[in-house]
C-alpha positions in Angstrom: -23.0 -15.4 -17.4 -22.4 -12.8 -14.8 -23.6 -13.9 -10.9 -23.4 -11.8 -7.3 -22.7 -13.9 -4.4 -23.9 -13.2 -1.2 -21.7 -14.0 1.8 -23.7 -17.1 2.5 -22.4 -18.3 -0.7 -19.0 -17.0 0.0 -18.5 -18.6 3.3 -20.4 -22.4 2.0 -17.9 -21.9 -1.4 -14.5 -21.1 1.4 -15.2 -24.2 3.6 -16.9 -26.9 0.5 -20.5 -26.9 1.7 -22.1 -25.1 -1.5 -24.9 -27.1 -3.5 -24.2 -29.0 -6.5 -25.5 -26.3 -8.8 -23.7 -23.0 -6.8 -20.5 -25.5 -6.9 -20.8 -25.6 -10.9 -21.0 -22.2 -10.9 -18.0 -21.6 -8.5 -15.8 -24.1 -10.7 -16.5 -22.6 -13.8 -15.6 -19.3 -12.2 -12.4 -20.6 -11.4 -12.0 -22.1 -14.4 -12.3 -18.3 -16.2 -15.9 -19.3 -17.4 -18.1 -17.3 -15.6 -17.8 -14.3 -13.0 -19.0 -13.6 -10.0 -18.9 -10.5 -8.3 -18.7 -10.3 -4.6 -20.4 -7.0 -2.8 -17.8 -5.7 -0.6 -20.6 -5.8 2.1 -21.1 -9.5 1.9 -17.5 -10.0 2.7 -17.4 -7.3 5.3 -20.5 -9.3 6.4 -18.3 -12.4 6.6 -15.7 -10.7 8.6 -18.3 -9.9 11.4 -19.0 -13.5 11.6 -15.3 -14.6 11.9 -15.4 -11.7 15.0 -18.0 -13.5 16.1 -17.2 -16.8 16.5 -19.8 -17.8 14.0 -17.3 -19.1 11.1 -13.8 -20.4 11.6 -12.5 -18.0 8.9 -10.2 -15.1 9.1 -9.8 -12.2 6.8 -6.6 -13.8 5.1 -9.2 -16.6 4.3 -12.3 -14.8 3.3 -9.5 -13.1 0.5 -7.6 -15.8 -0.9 -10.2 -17.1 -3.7 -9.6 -13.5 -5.3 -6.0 -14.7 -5.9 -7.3 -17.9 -8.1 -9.2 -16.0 -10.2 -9.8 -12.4 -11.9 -12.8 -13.5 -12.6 -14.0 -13.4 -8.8 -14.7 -9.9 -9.0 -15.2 -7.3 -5.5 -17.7 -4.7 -6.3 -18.3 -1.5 -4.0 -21.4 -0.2 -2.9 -21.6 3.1 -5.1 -24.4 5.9 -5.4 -26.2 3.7 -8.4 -26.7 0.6 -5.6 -28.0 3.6 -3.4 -30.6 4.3 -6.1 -31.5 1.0 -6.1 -32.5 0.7 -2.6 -35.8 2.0 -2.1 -37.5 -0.2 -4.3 -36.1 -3.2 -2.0 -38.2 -4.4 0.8 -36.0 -6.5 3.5 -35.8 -7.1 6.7 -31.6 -6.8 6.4 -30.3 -3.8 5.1 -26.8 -6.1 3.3 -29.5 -7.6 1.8 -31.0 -5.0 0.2 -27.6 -4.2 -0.7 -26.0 -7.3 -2.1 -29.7 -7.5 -4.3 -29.3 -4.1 -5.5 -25.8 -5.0 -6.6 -27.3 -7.9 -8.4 -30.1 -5.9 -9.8 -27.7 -2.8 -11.0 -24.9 -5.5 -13.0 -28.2 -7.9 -14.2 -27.0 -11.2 -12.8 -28.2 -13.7 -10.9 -27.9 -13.6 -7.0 -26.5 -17.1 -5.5 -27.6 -17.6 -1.8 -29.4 -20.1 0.2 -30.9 -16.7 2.7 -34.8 -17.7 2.1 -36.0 -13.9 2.1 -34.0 -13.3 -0.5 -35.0 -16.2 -2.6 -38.9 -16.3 -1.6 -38.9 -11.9 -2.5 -39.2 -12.6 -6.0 -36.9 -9.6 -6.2 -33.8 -10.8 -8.2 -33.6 -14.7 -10.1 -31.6 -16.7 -7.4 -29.8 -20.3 -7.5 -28.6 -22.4 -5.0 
């Protein structure tokens, strides 16, 4: 089963605060299970909050679960996301993103960001 993480996810996945189900999920990635793909904006999103002050988590960091699995996957934001957004209503415009990436490879979206989970826009878990 293919799943998008936001950076929400991510970040609560780097320092062991996910919830019991995203943590399944996240150990059977590792395991070579499952995938997840990770929208380059989410982790560029994750690097403005380590500039911030708002996680303790540097680049080096924010990288390093890549190395433990392929099957952690980056994804891009590319033209077919693009064509995706207008028929995304949020507030946050890496949210419209990261569910438009989850839209475009048909997976499920894990995040604990309410808007995303109370749009009805994409299945979610957390």
């Amino acid at each position: 089963m293919p799943y998008v993480a936001d950076a929400h996810s991510w970040v609560y996945y780097l320092t062991g605060k996910l919830s019991k189900k995203a943590d399944e999920i996240f150990t059977s990635v590792e395991n070579g299970e499952d995938v997840i793909y990770v929208p380059t904006i989410a982790l560029a999103e994750c690097l403005y909050l380590s500039d911030k002050g708002k996680i303790s988590l540097d680049m080096k960091e924010l990288l390093t679960k890549f190395k433990i699995s392929l099957n952690f996957i980056p994804v891009s934001f590319n033209f077919e996301v693009l064509k995706i957004l207008p028929t995304i209503k949020m507030t946050e415009l890496h949210d419209r993103i990261i569910v438009a990436t989850s839209k475009l490879l048909n997976s499920k979206l894990i995040t604990k960001d309410e808007e995303i989970k109370n749009s009805g826009l994409i299945e979610t878990i957390w």
